[in-house]
Backbone as CSV, one residue per row, in Angstrom:
resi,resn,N_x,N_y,N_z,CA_x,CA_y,CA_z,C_x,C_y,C_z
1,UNK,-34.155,0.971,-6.812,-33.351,-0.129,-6.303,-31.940,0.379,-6.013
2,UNK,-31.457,0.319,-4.697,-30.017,0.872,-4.112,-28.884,0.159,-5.407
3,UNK,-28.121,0.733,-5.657,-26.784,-0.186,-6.198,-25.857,-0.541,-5.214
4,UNK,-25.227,-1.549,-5.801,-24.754,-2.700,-4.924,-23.040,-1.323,-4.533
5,UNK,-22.755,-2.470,-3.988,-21.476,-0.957,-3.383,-20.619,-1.502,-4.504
6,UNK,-20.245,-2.537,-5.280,-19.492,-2.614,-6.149,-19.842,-1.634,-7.671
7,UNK,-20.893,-1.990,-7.951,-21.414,-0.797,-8.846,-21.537,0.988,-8.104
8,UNK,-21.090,1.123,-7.168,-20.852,2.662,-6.572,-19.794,2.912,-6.919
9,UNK,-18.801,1.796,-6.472,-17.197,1.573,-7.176,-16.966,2.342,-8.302
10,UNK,-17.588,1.234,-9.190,-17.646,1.906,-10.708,-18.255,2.931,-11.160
11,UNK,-19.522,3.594,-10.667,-19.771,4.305,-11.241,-18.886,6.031,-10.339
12,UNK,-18.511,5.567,-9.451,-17.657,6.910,-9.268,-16.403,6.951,-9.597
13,UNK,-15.660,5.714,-9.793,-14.270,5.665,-10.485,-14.554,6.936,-11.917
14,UNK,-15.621,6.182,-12.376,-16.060,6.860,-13.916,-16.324,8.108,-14.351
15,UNK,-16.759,8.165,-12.878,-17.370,10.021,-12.698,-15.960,10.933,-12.169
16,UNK,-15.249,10.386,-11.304,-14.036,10.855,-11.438,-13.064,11.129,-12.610
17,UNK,-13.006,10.115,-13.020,-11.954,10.006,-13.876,-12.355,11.223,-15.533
18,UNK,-13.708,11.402,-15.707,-14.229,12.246,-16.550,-13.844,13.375,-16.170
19,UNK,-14.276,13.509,-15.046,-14.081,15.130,-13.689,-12.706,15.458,-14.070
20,UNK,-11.541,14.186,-14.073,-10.539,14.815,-13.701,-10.032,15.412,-15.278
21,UNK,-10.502,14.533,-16.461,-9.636,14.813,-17.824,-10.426,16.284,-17.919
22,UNK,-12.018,16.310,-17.796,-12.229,17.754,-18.067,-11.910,18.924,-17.167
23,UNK,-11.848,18.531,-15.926,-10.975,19.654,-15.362,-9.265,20.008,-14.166
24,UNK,-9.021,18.604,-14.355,-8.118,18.258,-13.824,-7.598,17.500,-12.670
25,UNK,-6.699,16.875,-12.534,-6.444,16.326,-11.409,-6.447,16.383,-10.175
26,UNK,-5.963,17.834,-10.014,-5.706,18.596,-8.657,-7.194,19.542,-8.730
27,UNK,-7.992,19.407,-9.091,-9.415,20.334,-9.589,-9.791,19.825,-7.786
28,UNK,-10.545,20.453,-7.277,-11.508,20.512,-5.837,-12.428,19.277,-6.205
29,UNK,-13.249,19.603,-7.101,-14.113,18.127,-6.932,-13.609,16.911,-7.413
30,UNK,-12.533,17.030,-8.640,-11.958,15.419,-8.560,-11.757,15.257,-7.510
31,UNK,-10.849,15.946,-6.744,-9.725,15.272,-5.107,-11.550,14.517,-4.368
32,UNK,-12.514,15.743,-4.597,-13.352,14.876,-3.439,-13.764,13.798,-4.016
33,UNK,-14.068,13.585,-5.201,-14.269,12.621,-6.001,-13.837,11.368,-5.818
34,UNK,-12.629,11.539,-5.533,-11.365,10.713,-5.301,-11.290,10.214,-3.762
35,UNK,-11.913,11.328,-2.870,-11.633,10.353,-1.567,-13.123,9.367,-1.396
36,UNK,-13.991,10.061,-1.773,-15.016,9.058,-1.937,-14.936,7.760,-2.540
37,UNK,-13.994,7.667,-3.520,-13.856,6.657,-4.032,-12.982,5.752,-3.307
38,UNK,-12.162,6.265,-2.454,-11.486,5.533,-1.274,-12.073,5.231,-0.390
39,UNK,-13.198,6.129,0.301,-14.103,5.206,1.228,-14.932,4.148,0.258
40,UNK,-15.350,4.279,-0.531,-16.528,3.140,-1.306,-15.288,2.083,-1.176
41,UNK,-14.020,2.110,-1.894,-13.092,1.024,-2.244,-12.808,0.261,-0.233
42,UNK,-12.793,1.290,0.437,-12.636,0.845,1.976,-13.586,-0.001,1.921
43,UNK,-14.596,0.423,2.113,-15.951,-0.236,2.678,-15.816,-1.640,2.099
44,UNK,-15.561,-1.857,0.453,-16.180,-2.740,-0.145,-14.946,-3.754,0.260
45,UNK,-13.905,-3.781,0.636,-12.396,-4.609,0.995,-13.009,-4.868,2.245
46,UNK,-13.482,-4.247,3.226,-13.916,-4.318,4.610,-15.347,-5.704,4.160
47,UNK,-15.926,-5.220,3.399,-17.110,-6.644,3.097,-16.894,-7.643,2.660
48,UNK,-15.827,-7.401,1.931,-15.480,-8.957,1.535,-14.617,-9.735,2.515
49,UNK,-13.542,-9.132,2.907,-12.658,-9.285,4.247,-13.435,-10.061,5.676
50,UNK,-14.345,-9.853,5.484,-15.253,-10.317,6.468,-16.063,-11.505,6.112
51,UNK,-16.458,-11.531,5.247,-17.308,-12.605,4.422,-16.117,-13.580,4.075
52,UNK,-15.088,-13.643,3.638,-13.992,-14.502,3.412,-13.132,-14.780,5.120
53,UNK,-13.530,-14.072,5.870,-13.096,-14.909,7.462,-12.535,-16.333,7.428
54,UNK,-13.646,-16.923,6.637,-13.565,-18.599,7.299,-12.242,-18.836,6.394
55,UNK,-11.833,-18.163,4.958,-11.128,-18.984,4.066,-9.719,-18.545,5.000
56,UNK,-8.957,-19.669,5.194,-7.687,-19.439,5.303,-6.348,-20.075,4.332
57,UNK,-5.332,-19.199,4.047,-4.690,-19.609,3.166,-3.711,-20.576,3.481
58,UNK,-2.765,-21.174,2.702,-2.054,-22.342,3.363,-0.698,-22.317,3.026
């Protein structure tokens, strides 16, 4: 069963953030770690952004 893109969210925030304490911040695979986690966080602002269309604020 696919996970939802909000649970991709989390589970690569998680996998990053491990990546980075055991090998650092500036380490090669955190950074990629890290932009992935900016497209998942894109994508998932882009789905809701769209699905909330109709609400307008006042």
């Amino acid at each position: 069963m696919p996970q939802s893109l909000l649970e991709q969210v989390e589970h690569t925030r998680e996998k990053m953030i491990q990546l980075a304490l055991e090998k650092g911040f500036g380490d090669v695979d955190t950074i990629q770690l890290s932009e992935k986690l900016d497209q998942l966080l894109n994508a998932y602002q882009l789905k809701n952004s769209k699905t909330n269309d109709h609400i307008k604020i006042i």
